[in-house]
C-alpha positions in Angstrom: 21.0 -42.0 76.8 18.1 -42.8 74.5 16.4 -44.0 71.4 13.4 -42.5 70.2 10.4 -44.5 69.5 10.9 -44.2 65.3 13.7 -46.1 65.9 12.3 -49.0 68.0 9.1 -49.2 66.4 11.0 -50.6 62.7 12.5 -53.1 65.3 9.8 -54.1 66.8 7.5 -54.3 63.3 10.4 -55.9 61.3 10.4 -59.0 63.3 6.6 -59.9 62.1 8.3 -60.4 58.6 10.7 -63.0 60.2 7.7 -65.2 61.9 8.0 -63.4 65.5 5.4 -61.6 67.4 5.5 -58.0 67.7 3.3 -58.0 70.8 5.4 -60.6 72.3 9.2 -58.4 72.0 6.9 -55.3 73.0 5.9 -57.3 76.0 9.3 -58.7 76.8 10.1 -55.0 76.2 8.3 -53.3 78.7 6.8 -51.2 75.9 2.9 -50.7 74.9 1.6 -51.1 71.7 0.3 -47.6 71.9 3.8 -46.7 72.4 4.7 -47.1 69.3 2.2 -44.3 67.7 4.3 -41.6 69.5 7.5 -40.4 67.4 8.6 -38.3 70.1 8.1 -40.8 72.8 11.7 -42.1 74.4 13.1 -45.3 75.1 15.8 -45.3 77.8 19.1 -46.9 77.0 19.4 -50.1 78.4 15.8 -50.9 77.3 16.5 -49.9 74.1 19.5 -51.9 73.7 17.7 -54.7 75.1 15.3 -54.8 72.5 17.8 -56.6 70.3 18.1 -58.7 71.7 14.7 -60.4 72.6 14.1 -59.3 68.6 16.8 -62.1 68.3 15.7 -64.3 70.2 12.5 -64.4 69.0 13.3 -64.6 65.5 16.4 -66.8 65.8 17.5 -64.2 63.4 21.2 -64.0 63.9 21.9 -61.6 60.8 18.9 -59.5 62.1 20.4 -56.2 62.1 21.6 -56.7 58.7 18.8 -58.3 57.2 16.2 -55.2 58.8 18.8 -52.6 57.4 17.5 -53.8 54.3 13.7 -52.3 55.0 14.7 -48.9 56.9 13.2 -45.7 55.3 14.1 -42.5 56.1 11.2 -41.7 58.5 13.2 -44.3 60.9 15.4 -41.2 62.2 12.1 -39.4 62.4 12.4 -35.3 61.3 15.5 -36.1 59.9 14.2 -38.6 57.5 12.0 -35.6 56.2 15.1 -33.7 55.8 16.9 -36.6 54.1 14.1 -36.5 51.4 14.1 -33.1 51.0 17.9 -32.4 50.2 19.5 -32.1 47.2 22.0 -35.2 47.0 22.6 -38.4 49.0 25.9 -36.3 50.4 23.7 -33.7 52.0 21.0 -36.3 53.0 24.2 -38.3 55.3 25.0 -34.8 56.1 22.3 -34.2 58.0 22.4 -37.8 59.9 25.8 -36.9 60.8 24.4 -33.4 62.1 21.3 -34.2 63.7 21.6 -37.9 64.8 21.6 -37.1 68.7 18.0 -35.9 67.8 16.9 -39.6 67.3 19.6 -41.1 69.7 22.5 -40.4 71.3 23.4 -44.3 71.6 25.0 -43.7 68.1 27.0 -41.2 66.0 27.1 -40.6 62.4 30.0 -39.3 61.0 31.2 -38.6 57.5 34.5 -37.2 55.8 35.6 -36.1 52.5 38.8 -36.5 50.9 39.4 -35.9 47.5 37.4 -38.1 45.6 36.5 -40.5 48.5 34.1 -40.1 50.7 33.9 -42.4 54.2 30.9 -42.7 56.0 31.5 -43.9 59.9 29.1 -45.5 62.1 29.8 -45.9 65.5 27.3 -47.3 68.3 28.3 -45.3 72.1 31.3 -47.3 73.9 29.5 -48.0 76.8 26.7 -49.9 74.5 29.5 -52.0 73.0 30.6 -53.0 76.1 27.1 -53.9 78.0 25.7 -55.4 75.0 27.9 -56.1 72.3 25.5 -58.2 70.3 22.4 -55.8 70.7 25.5 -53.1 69.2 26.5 -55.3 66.6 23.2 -55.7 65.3 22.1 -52.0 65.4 25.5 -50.9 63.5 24.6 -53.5 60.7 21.2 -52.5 60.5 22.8 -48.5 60.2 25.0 -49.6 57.7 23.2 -51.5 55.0 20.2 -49.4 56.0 22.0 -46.8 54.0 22.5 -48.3 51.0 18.8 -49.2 51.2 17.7 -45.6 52.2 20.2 -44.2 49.4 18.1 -46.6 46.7 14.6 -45.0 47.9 16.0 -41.5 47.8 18.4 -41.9 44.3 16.1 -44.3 42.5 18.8 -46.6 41.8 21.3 -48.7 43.6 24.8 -48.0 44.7 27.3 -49.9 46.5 30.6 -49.0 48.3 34.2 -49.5 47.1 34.6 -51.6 50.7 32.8 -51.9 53.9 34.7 -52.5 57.2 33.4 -53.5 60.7 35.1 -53.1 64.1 32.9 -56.4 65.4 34.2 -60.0 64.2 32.3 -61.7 61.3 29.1 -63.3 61.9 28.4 -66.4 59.4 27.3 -66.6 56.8 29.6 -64.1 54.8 27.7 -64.5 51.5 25.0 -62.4 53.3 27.2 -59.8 54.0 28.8 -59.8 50.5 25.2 -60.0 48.8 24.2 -57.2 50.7 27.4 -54.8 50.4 28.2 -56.1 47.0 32.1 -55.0 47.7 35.5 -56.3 49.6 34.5 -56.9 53.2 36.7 -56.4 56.5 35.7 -57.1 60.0 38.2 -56.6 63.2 39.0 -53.3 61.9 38.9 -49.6 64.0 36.0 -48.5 63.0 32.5 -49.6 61.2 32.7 -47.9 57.8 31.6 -47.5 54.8 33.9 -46.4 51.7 32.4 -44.5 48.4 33.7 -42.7 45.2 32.2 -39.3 46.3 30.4 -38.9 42.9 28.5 -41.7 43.6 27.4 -39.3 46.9 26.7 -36.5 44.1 23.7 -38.2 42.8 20.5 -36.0 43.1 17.7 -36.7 45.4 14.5 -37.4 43.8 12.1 -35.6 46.6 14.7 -32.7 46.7 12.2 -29.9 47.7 14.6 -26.9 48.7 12.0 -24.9 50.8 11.0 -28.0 52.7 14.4 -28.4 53.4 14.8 -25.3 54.9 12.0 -25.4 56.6 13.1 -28.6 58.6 16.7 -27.9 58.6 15.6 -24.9 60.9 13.3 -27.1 63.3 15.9 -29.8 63.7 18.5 -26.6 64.8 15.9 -25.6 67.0 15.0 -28.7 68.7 18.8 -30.1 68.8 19.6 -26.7 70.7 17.2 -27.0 72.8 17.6 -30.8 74.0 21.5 -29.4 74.1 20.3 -27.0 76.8 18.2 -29.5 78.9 21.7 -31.6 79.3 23.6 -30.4 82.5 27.5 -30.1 81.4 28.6 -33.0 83.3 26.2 -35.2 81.7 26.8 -33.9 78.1 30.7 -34.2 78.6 30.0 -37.6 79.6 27.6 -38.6 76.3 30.4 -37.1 74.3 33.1 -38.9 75.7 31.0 -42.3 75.3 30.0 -41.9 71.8 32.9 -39.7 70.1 35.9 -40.8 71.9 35.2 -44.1 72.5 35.1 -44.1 76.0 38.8 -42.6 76.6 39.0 -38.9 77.8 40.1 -37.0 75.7 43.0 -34.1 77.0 40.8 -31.1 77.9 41.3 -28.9 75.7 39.9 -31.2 73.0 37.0 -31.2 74.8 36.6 -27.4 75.2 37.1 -27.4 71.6 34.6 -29.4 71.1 31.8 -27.4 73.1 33.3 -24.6 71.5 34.5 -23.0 74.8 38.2 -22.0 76.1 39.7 -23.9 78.4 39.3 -22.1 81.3 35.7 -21.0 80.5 35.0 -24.8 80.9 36.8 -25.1 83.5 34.8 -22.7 85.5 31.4 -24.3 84.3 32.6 -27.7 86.0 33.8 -26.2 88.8 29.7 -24.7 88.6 28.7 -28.5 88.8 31.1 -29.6 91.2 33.0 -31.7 89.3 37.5 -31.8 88.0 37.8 -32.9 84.3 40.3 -35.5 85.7 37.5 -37.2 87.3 35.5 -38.4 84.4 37.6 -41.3 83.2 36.9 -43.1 86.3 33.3 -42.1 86.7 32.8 -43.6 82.9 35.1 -46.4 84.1 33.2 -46.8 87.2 29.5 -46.8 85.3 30.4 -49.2 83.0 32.0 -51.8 85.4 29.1 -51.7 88.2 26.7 -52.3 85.3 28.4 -55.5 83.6 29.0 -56.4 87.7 24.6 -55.9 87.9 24.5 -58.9 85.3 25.0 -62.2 87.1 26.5 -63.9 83.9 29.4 -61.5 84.2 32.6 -62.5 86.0 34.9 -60.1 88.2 37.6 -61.8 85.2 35.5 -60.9 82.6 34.8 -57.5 83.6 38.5 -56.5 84.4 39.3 -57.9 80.6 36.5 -55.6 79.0 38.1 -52.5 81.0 41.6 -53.1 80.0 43.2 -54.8 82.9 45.3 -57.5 82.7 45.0 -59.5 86.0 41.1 -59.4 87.7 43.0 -58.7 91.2 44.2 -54.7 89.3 41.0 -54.7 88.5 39.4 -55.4 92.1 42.0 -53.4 93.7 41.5 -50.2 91.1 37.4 -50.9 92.3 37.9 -50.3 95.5 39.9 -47.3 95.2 36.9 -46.0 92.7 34.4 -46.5 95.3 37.0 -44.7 98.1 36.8 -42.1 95.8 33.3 -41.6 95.0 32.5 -41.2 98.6 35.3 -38.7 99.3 32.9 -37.4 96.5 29.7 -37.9 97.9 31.0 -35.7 101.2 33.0 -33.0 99.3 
């Protein structure tokens, strides 16, 4: 998993405007300066996620994702910020977000969905993210989500605001922020991160709307999404999907053949390729994401076991051991 360096480079310069030092988070980092000149240039996920939280601690910002949502431009997400000025309404310019995200990152999905007169724009950081760093997810969701309405204001020329926002994290204070910057009823605790409009309000016309420009990098970003598609072993992109789409819970398989847009049994046989049973991957996903809280001293065998689900830490010690009896039955198959 990744962020690309478009991303982390809004980050890293919208701290100076809260008093930090940008050479001090890209130090803390692990990032050069130089670094940052490079839009195609990746930063791993765990360092990526990390950078939140230094950028907190160094500005003693604790509303910083929020508060840096309300700078983004486009040209954070890169090519697709090009094709975000280039479309014909704020609809199409989500549209592509929703489309084209994993271009940027794959440590977050877009989603958007019509009904009637409402439209609903989801945001929803990868399930292993919002378990290793919940802050550092927290942040980059409200930085997503009032980023939009910002980014809708540079593209429509005027503001708008949604009929209600809602946020799957607990409310940080204080809530007048929130309300000043979403100017609409406010929920937090809820499924999902959201944002609710009138879809008319989604209608409104794109100032830079250039349709051969458009065109031009809707075809590129097809292109280069199919392409990083391709590079991504099976295993691995059933993996991303399951941590960013579903949450983190398999999904039955033939949801997921659906959703690489193969039958059942053609998936099947591309596993069985790799050497790996559909059945294993919830506790391979279950297994990556408890040795990596385990790698952080702060984090308890009690603590761990409650973030997977498990009720008593001794389920969860006994279910570990039977994981690790099972990866090397694995390792020797």
């Amino acid at each position: 998993m990744f962020a690309h360096m478009p991303i982390i480079r809004e980050i890293i310069y919208g701290v100076a405007h809260y008093g930090a030092d940008p050479g001090e988070l890209c130090q803390r980092s692990g990032i050069r300066l130089d670094d940052l000149n490079d839009s195609e240039a990746r930063l791993e996920f765990e360092s990526a996620a990390m950078v939140w939280d230094y950028a907190v601690d160094l500005t003693g910002n604790k509303l910083l994702g929020l508060h840096l949502g309300e700078r983004s431009t486009p040209l954070i997400l890169g090519m697709i910020g090009h094709l975000m000025q280039s479309s014909p309404s704020l609809l199409e310019a989500f549209k592509a977000v929703s489309k084209f995200g994993e271009v940027a990152t794959d440590m977050f999905r877009y989603d958007m969905k019509v009904a009637g007169t409402r439209c609903m724009l989801e945001y929803q950081p990868a399930a292993i993210w919002t378990k290793l760093y919940p802050e550092s997810a927290r942040h980059a969701t409200e930085q997503a989500m009032s980023g939009t309405l910002h980014v809708f204001q540079l593209l429509g020329g005027k503001n708008i605001y949604p009929l209600k926002a809602e946020f799957s994290h607990q409310r940080k204070q204080p809530l007048q922020e929130y309300e000043r910057v979403f100017g609409c009823p406010l929920t937090f605790g809820t499924k999902a991160n959201q944002l609710l409009f009138e879809k008319h309000q989604l209608d409104q016309k794109v100032l830079s709307h250039d349709r051969s420009i458009y065109l031009r990098f809707e075809r590129i970003l097809q292109d280069l999404q199919s392409s990083m598609r391709k590079e991504k072993k099976l295993p691995e992109l059933v993996e991303q999907i399951i941590l960013s789409e579903f949450k983190g819970q398999t999904p039955p398989i033939a949801v997921m053949a659906s959703r690489l847009n193969m039958t059942v049994r053609s998936f099947q046989r591309k596993l069985s390729e790799e050497g790996v049973v559909y059945r294993d991957f919830s506790f391979r996903i279950r297994m990556t994401i408890a040795e990596k809280l385990l790698k952080n001293d702060q984090q308890s065998i009690r603590h761990v076991a409650r973030v997977l689900g498990y009720s008593e830490a001794s389920a969860f010690t006994r279910a570990r051991k039977s994981w690790k009896s099972a990866k090397g039955l694995m390792n020797h198959s």
